[in-house]
C-alpha positions as protocol buffer text, in pm:
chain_id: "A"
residue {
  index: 1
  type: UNK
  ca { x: 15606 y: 7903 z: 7491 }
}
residue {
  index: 2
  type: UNK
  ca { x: 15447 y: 8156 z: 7759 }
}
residue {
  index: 3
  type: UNK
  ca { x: 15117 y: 8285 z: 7719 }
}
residue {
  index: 4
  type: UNK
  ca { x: 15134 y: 8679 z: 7752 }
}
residue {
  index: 5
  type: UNK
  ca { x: 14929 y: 8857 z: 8056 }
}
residue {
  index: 6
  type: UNK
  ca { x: 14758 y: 9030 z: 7830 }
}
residue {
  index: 7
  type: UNK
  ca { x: 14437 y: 8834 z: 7823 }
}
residue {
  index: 8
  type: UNK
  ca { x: 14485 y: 8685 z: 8203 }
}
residue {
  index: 9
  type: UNK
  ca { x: 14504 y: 9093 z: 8243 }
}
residue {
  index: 10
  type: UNK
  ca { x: 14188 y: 9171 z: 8072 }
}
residue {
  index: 11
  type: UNK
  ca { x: 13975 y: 8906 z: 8222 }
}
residue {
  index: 12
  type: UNK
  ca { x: 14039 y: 9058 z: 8570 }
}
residue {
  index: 13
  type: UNK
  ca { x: 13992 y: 9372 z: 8516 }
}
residue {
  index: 14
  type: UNK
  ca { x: 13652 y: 9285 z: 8324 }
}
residue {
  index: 15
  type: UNK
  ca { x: 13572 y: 9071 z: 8646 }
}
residue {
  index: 16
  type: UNK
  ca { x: 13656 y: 9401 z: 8882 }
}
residue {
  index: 17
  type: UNK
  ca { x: 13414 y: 9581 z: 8656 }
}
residue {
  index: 18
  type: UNK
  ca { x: 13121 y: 9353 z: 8711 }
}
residue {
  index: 19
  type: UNK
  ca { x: 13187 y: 9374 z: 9051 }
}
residue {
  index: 20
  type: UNK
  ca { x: 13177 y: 9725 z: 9078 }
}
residue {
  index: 21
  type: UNK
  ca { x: 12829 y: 9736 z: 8898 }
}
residue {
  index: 22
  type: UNK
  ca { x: 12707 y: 9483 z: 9099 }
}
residue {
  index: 23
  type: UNK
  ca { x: 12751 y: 9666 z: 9425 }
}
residue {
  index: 24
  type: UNK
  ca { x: 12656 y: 10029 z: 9254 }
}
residue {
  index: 25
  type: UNK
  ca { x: 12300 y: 9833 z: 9143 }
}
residue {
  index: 26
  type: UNK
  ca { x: 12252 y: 9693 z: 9524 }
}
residue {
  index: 27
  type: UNK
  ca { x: 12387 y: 9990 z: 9685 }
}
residue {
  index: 28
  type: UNK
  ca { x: 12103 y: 10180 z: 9436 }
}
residue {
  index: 29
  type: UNK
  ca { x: 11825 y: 9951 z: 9528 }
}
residue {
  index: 30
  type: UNK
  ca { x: 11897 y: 9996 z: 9873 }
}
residue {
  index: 31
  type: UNK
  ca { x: 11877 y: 10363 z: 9849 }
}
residue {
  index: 32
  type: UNK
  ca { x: 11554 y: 10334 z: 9622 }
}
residue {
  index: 33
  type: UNK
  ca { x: 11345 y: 10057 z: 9747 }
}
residue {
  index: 34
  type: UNK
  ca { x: 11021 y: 10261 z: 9835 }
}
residue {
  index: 35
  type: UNK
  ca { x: 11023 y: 10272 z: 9492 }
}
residue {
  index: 36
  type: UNK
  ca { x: 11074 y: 9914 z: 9362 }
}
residue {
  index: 37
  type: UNK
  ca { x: 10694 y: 9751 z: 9225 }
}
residue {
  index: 38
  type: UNK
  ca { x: 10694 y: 9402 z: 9173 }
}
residue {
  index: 39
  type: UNK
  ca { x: 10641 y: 9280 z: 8799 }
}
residue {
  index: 40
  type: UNK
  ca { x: 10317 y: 9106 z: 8709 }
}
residue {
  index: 41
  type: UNK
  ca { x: 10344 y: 8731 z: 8720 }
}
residue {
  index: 42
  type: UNK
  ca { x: 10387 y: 8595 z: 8374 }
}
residue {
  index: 43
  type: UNK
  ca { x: 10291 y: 8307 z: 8194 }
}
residue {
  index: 44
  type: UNK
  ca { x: 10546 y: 8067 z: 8250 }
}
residue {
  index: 45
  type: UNK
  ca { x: 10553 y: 8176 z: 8640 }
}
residue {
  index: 46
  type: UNK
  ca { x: 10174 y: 8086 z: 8618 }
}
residue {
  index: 47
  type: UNK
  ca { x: 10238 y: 7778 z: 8488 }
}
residue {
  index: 48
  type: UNK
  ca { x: 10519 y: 7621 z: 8693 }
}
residue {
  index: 49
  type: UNK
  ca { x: 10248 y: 7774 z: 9005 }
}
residue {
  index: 50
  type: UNK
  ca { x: 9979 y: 7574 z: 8864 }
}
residue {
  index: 51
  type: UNK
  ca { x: 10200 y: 7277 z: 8794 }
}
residue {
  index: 52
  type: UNK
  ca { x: 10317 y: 7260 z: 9159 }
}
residue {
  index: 53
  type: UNK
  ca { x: 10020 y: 7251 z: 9307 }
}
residue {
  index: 54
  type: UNK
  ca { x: 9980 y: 7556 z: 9607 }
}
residue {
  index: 55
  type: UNK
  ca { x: 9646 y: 7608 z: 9579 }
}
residue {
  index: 56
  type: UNK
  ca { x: 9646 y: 7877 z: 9842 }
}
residue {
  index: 57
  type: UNK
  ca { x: 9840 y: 8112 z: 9617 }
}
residue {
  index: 58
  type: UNK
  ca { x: 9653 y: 8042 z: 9339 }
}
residue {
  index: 59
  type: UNK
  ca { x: 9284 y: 8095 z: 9489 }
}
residue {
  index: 60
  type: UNK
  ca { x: 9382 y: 8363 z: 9592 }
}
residue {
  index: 61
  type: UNK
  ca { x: 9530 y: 8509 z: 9326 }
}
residue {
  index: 62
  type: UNK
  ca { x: 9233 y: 8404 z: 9029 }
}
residue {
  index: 63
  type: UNK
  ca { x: 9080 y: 8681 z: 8822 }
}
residue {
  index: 64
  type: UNK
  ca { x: 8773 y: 8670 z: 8677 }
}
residue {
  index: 65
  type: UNK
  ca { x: 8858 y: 8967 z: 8387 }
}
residue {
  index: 66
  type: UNK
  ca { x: 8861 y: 8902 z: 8043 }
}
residue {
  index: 67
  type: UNK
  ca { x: 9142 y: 8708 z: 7880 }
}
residue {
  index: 68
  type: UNK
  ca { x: 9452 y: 8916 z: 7802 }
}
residue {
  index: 69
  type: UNK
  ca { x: 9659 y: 8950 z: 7506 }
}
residue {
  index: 70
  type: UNK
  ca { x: 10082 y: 8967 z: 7480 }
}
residue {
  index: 71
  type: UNK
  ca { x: 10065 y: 9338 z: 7522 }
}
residue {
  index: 72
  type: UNK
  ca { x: 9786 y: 9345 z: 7767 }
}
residue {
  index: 73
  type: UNK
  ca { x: 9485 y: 9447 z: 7585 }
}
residue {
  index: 74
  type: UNK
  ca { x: 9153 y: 9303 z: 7650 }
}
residue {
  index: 75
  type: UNK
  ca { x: 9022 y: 9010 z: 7397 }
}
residue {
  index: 76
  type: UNK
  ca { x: 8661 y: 8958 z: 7545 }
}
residue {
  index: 77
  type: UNK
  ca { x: 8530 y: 9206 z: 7307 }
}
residue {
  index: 78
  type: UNK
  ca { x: 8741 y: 9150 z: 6996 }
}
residue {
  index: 79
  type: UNK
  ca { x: 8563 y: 8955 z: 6729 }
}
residue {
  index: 80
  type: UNK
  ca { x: 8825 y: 8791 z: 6429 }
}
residue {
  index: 81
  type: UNK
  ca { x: 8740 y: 8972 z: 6110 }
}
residue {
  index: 82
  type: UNK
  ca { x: 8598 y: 8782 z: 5851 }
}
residue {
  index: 83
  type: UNK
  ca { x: 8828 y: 8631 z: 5574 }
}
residue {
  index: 84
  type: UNK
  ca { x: 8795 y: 8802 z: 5241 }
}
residue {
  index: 85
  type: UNK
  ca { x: 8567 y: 8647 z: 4969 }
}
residue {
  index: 86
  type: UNK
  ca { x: 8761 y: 8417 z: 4706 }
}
């Protein structure tokens, strides 16, 4: 007939817990942001850049290096090895 507080309970005290990390993690990066690097850009961020069209950002952000790999190993110099004979 009546639900039991229980759950209703547990839900805010999970809730008061993500808002306690939350404000430890910005309080942190607060403390620490001399030390914060920005991530490379990544494929898809490439993409949607490309796809909207600022070509300001993207001349000036171009590379001429060799074509990369998932785990950022140069592929210019790579050749496939050859399949074996049948």
């Amino acid at each position: 007939m009546f639900e039991h507080p229980y759950l209703s309970q547990q839900i805010t005290t999970f809730e008061q817990q993500q808002i306690e990390r939350a404000a430890e993690q910005r309080r942190f990066l607060s403390e620490h942001a001399d030390q914060i690097v920005p991530r490379r850009e990544g494929a898809f961020r490439r993409m949607l850049r490309r796809m909207a069209g600022s070509g300001r950002e993207a001349a000036s952000t171009t590379r001429t290096t060799a074509p990369r790999t998932v785990d950022d190993r140069a592929t210019a110099g790579c050749d496939r090895a050859a399949a074996p004979a049948q």
